[in-house]
C-alpha positions as CSV (number, residue, x, y, z in Angstrom):
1,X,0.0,0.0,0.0
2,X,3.4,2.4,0.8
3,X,3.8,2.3,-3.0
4,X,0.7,3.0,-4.6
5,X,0.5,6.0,-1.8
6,X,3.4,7.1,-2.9
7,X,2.7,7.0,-6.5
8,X,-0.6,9.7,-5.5
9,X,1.6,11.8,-4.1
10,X,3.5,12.4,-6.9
11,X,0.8,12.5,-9.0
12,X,-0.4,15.1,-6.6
13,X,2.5,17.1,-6.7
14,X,2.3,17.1,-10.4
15,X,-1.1,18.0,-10.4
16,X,-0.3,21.3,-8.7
17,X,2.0,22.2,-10.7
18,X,0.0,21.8,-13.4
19,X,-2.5,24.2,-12.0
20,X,-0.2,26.8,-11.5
21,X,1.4,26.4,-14.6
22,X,-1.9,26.6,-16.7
23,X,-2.1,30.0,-18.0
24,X,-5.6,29.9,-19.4
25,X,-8.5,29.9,-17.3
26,X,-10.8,28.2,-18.6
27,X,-7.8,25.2,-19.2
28,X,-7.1,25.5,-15.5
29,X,-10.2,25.0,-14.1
30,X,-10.1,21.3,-16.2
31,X,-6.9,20.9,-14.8
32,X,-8.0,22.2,-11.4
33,X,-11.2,20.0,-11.4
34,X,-8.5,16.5,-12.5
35,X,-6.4,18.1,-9.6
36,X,-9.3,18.1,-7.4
37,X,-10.2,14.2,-8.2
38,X,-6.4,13.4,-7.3
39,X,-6.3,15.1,-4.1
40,X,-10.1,12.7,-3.6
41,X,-7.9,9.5,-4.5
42,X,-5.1,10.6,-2.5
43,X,-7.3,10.9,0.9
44,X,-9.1,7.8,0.2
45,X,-5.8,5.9,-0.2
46,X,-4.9,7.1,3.2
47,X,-8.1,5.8,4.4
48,X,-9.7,9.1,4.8
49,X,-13.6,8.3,2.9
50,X,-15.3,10.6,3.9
51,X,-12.9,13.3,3.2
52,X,-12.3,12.0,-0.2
53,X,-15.9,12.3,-0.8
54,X,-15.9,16.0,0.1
55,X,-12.9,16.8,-1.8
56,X,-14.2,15.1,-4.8
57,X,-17.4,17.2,-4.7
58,X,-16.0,20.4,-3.7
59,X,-12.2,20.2,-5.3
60,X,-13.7,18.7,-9.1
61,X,-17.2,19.8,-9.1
62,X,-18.4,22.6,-7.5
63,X,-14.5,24.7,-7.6
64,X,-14.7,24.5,-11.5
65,X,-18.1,25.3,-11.6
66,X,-17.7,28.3,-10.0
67,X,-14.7,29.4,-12.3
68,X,-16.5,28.6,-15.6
69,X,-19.7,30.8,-14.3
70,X,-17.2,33.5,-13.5
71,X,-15.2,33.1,-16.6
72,X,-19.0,33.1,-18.6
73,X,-20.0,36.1,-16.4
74,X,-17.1,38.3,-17.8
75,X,-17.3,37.2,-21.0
76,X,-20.9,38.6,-20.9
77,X,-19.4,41.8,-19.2
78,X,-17.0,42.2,-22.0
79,X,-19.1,42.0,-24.8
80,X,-21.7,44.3,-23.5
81,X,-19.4,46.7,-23.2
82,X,-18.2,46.6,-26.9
């Protein structure tokens, strides 16, 4: 079990970079939502369940969510404006 938990947290680490290395938002609120799932996988592998559950919820549904309304919200902003 060491290895495979070990494994997630590298792919964890990776996944955070990748979210602060995404320059687009739109881009990183996919990568933010895979992120999100990761962080789900890496709680349950440490036996955490019901923590995973929230994360996954919260960290790959509703976070992105909110983003993409934002990002549609401006985008609306903008082009009244024009």
């Amino acid at each position: 079990m060491m290895v495979l938990q070990g494994v997630i947290l590298v792919l964890v680490a990776v996944g955070g970079a990748a979210v602060v290395l995404t320059r687009d938002p739109l881009r990183q609120a996919i990568v933010a939502g895979v992120f999100g799932v990761l962080l789900g996988v890496l709680f349950f592998a440490f036996q955490a369940p019901d923590v995973a559950l929230s994360q996954i919820v919260v960290g790959s549904v509703a976070l992105p969510a909110m983003i993409v309304l934002t990002l549609a919200k401006l985008a609306q902003l903008r082009g009244s404006d024009e």
